[in-house]
C-alpha positions in Angstrom: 15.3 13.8 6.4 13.6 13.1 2.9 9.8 14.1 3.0 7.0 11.4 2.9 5.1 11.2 -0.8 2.5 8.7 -1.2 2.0 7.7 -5.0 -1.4 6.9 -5.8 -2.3 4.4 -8.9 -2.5 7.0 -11.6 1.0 8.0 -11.3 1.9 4.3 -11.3 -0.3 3.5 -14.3 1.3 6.2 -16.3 5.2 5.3 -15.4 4.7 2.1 -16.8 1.9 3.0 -19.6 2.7 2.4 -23.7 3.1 5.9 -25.0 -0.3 7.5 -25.4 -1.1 9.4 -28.5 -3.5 11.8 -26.8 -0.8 14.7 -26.3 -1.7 15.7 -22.8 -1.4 12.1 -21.7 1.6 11.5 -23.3 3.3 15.0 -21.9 2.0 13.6 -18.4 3.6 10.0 -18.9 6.8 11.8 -20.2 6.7 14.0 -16.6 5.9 10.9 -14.9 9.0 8.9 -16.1 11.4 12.0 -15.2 10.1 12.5 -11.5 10.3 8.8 -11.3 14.1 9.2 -12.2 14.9 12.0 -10.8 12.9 13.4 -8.2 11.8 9.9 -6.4 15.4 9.3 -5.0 14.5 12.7 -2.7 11.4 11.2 -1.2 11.1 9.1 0.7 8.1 7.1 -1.1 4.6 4.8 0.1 2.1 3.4 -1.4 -1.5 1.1 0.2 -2.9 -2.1 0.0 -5.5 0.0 -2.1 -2.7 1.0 -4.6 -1.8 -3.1 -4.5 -5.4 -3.8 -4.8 -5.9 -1.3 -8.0 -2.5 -1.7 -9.9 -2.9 -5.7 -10.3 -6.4 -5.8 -12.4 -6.1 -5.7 -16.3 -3.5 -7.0 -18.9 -1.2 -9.3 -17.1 2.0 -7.7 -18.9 0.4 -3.9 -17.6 -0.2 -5.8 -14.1 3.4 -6.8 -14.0 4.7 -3.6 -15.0 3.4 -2.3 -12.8 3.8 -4.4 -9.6 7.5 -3.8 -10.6 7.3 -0.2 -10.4 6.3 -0.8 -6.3 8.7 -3.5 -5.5 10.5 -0.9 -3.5 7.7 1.3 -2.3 7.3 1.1 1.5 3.4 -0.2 1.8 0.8 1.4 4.2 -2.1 -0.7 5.5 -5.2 0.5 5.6 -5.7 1.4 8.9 -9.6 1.8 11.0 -9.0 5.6 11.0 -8.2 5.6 7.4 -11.6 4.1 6.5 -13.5 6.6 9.4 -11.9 9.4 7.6 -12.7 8.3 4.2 -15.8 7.8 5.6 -16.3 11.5 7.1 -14.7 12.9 3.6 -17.6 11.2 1.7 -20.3 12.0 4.5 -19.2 15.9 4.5 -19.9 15.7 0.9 -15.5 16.6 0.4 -15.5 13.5 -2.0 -18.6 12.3 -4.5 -20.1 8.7 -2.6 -18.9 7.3 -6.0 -15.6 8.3 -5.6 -14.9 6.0 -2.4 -11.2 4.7 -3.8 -10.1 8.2 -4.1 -11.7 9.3 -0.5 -9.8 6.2 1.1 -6.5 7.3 -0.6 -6.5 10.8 0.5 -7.3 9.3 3.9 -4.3 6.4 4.1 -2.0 9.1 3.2 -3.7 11.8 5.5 -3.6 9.8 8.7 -0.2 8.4 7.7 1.6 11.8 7.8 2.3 11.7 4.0 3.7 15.3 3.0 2.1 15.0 -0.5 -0.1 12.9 -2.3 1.0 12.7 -5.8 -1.8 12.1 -8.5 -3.2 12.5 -11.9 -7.0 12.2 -10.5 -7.7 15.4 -11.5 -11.4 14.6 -11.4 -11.7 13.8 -7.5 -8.3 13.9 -6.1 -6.2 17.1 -6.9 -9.4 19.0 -7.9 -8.8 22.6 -7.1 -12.4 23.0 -6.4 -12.7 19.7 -4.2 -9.3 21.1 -2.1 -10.5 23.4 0.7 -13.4 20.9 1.4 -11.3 18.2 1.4 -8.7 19.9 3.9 -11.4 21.3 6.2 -12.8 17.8 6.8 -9.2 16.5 7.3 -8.2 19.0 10.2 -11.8 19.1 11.3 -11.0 15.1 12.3 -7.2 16.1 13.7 -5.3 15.6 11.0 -3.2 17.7 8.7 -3.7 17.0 4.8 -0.9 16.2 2.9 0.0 18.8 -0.4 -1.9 16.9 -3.0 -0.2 17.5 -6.5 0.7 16.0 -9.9 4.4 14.8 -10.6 4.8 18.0 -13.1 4.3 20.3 -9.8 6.5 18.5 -7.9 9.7 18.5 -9.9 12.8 20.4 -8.8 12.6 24.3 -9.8 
């Protein structure tokens, strides 16, 4: 049985990105592309109406890219406990009140049973010093958090 990863928008907007010429984005784009083509296949892989909502604004030729990318992603709606757990993340002061997207994405993928939650959000997402709060609200409300990580620590060893 493959395990559940839910991609969130970042990783979506960097598969399908022109090559940036900031380095560190263009390494991550690079790392994108390969888990896309050779670490995906071993997942089994979700994204939400958020995701849906977030990857169709901007350039309509970056929108289309884009919605291609998810054609076969298997979509997760954005259930009442989703939002009441995004809700308590923000509350419980786990996730900045600004921040409410990312709350409601670690939330879809938490009460959906996702194994990880793959991201470049460093900022509010996969912030190391965001985590523990982030986890302890999660199981607080009955829930086990999935492993939130980039693509780059998710590739095969």
């Amino acid at each position: 049985m493959k395990s559940k990863v839910y991609i969130e928008t970042s990783v979506i907007s960097y598969l399908v990105a022109r090559p940036s010429r900031d380095l560190l984005i263009a390494a991550n784009q690079q790392v994108t592309q390969e888990w896309w083509q050779n670490r995906r296949p071993k997942f089994d892989v979700y994204v939400s109406q958020l995701v849906a909502q977030e990857i169709n604004s901007g350039d309509a030729e970056a929108v289309s890219k884009r919605q291609q990318a998810v054609t076969d992603c298997t979509y997760l709606d954005i259930t009442s406990e989703a939002v009441n757990l995004a809700e308590k993340l923000i509350e419980q002061n786990a996730i900045p009140r600004q921040a409410a997207e990312d709350a409601l994405h670690i939330a879809v993928a938490t009460v959906s049973g996702m194994a990880y939650l793959l991201t470049w959000n460093f900022r509010h997402i996969a912030n190391a010093a965001l985590r523990a709060n982030v986890e302890l609200v999660c199981r607080l409300n009955g829930y086990e958090p999935p492993v939130i990580c980039s693509p780059m620590e998710l590739m095969e060893a």
